[in-house]
Structure formats: C-alpha cells, structure tokens
ZAKEFI-481061 format. One record per residue (C-alpha): residue number from 1; z negated, y negated, x. Coordinates in Angstrom, 1 decimal. Layout:
<atoms>
   nr      pz      py      px
  NUM       Z       Y       X
...
</atoms>
This chain:
<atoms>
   nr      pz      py      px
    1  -108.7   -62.1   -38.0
    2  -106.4   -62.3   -41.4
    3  -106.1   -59.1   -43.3
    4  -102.2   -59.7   -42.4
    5  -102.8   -59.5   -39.1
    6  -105.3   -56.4   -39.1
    7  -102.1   -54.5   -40.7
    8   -99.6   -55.4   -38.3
    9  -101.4   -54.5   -35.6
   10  -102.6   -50.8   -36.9
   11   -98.8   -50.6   -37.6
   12   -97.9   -51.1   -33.8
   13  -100.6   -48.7   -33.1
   14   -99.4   -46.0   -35.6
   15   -95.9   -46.3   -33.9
   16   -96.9   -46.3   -30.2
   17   -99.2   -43.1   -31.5
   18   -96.3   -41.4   -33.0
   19   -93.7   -42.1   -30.1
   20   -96.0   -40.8   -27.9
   21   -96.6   -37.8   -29.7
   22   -92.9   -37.2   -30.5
   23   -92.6   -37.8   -26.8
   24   -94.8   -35.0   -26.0
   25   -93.6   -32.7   -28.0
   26   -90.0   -33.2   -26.9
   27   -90.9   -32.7   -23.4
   28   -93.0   -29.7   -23.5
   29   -90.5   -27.9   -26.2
   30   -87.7   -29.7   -26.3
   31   -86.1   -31.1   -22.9
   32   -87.1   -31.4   -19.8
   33   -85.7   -32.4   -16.3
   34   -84.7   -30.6   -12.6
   35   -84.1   -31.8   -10.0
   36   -81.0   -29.8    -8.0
   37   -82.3   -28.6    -4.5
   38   -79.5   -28.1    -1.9
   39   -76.1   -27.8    -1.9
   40   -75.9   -24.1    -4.1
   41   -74.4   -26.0    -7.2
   42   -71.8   -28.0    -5.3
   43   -69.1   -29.9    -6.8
   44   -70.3   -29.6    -9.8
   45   -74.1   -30.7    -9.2
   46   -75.4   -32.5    -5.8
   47   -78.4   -32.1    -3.9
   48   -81.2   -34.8    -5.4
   49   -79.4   -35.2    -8.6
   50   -81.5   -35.1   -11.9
   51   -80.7   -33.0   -14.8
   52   -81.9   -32.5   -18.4
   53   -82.2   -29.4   -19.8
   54   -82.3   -28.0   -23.0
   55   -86.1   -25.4   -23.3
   56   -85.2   -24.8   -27.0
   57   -81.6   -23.4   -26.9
   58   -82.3   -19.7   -25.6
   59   -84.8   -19.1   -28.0
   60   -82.0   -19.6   -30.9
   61   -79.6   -17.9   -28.8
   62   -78.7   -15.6   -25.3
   63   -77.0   -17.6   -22.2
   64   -73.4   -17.5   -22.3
   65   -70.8   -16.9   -19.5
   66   -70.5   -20.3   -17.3
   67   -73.6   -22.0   -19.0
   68   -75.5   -23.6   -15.7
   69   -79.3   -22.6   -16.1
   70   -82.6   -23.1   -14.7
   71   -84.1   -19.7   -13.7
   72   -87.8   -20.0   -13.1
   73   -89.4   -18.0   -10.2
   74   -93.3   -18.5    -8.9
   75   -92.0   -20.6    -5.6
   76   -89.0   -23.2    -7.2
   77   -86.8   -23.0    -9.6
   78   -83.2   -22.6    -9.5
   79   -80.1   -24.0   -10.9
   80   -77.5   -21.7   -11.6
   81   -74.2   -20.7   -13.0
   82   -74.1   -17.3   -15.7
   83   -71.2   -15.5   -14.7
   84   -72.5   -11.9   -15.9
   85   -73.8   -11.1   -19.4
   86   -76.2    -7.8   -19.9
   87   -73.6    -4.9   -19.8
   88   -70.9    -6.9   -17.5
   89   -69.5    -5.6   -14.3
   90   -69.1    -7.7   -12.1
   91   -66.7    -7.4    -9.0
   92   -65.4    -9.8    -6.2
   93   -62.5    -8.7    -4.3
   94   -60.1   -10.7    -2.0
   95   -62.1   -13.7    -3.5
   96   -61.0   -13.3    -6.8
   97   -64.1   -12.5    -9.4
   98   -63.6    -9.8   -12.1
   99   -66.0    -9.4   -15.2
  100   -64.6    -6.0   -16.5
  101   -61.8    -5.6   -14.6
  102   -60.3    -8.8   -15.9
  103   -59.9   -11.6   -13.2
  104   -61.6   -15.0   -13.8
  105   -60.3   -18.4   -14.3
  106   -62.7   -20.7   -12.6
  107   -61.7   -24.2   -13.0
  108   -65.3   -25.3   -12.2
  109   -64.7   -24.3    -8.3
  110   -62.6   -25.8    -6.0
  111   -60.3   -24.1    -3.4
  112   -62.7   -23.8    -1.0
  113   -65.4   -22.5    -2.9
  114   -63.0   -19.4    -4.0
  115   -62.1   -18.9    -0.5
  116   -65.5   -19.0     0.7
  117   -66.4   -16.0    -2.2
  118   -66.9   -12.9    -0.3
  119   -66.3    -9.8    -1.8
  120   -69.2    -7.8    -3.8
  121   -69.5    -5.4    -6.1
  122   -68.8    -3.9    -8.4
  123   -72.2    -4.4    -9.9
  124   -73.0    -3.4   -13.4
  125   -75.6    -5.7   -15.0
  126   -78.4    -3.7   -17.1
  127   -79.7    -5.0   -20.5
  128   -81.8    -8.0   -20.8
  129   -80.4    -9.4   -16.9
  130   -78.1   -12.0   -16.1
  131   -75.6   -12.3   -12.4
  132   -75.7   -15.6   -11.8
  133   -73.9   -17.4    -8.8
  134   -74.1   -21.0    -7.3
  135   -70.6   -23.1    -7.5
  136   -70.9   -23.7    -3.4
  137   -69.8   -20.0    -3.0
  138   -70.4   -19.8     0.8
  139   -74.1   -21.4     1.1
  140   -75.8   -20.2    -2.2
  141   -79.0   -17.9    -3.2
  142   -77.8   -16.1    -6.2
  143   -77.7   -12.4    -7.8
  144   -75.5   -11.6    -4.4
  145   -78.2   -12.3    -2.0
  146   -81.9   -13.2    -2.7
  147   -82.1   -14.0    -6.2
  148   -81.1   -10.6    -7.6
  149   -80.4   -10.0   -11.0
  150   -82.1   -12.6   -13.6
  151   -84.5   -11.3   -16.1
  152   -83.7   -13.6   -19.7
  153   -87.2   -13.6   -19.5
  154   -86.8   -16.3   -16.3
  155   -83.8   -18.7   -17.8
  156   -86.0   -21.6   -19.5
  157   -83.4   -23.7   -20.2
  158   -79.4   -25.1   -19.9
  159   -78.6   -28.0   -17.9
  160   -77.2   -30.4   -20.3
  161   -76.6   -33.8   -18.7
  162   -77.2   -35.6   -15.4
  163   -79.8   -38.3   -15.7
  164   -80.0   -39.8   -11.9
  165   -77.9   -41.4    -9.8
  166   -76.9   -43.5   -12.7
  167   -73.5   -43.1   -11.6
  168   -73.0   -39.6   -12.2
  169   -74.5   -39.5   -15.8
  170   -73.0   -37.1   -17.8
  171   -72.4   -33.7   -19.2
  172   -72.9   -30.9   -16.5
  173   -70.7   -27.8   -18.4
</atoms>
C-alpha cells in the first residue's frame, strides 16, 4: 500500500473518530430526544411523536412562561407546558387562567381545551418551583393533580422541534 493511500485512509478514520465524538458529546450535553406519552400535550404534541430537546439551555438560563419542557421524575418523564414562574400565582376560574391576577391569552389551546380547564387555585408558586400544565386541559398529569409543583432541579431540557412522524417536523413553541 502507497504512502498516498496510507494518508487517505487515516484521514477517513480521523473524521469518522471526530464525528463520533462530536456526536457523543452532543447527545449527552447538548440535545437529546422524548418521546411524548399520551394525550397530555394535545394539539400541540401527539402521543408517539418524537421531540428534540435542548439539555444545555437551562443551565444559561431559567424556563420561561409557555416554554414546553421535559420534567424528569424516577418512573418517566414528562412533557410539559411552564405556565408559573417561582413567585407566580396562579388561578383558574370559570376556565379562564390568571398568573397575578392578570388573565391569560392562550393561543396554544383550542376551545375545548379552555373549556375542559377546571377551576384551581389560587396557588402561589415558591422559589426554585415551576406550575406546569398539559395543553389537553381535561386528561393531563400536571402541578393540578399528580405532578405537583416542579423543582428547576427536574426540568432537563426544552422541547425544540419534532423529529418523527416526518410529517409533523418542526418547531414545538
């Protein structure tokens, strides 16, 4: 075997080494993927859709209002939507939600989703603890039944696109 030929071959062999390792590295820090359970996050995620989520992004920064996360517990984890930050009240009355006394726009829902939103609350949320909620308001775990308040500690990640079906590829927020 040619000199040449030695080369280009420890060349391919450098390059499959460092995309594995950047591979790697990406998943375990980076990204990662869910799979949505159930119908909790309906419309706006289906049961057996795949999602990628960002592992990085909370530990630059605190979840947001509306950011859909992935709350890890021992048994599963869970897909959710932040609708309480650390010092929020949180109220639902005649299936309106109000953080702070301020009514909510939630676009995200549909019709029946806000009519299927029992009333609860109010319900103050302590430092360090998110409320989270499920978009399918009348079949979800969440802070209202369950889940409980979310320790930061347990959000791992934000949902950032759909990977599978195919067809539904896209950005989840």
């Amino acid at each position: 075997m040619s000199t040449k030929a030695k080369n280009e071959w420890l060349e391919w062999i450098k390059a499959i080494l460092i995309a594995l390792v950047l591979a790697f590295l990406l998943r375990n820090f980076f990204f990662a993927t869910s799979i949505v359970e159930g119908a909790s996050m309906d419309p706006t995620l289906e049961n057996g859709e795949r999602v990628v989520f960002n592992k990085i992004v909370y530990h630059l920064d605190e979840p947001d209002r509306n950011d859909i996360v992935i709350i890890e517990r021992p048994a599963k984890n869970y897909v959710k939507r932040v609708i309480g930050e650390p010092g929020d009240q949180v109220e639902v009355k005649n299936h309106e939600l109000y953080i702070n006394g301020e009514k909510q726009a939630q676009d995200y829902l549909d019709n029946q989703s806000i009519q299927a939103t029992r009333d609860y609350g109010p319900v103050e949320v302590p430092e360090d603890h998110y409320f989270v909620m499920g978009d399918n308001r009348a079949v979800s775990k969440d802070s209202r039944n369950g889940l409980g308040l979310i320790k930061e500690s347990e959000i791992v990640g934000r949902t950032e696109l759909v990977i599978f079906p195919f067809e539904e590829m896209g950005r989840t927020q």
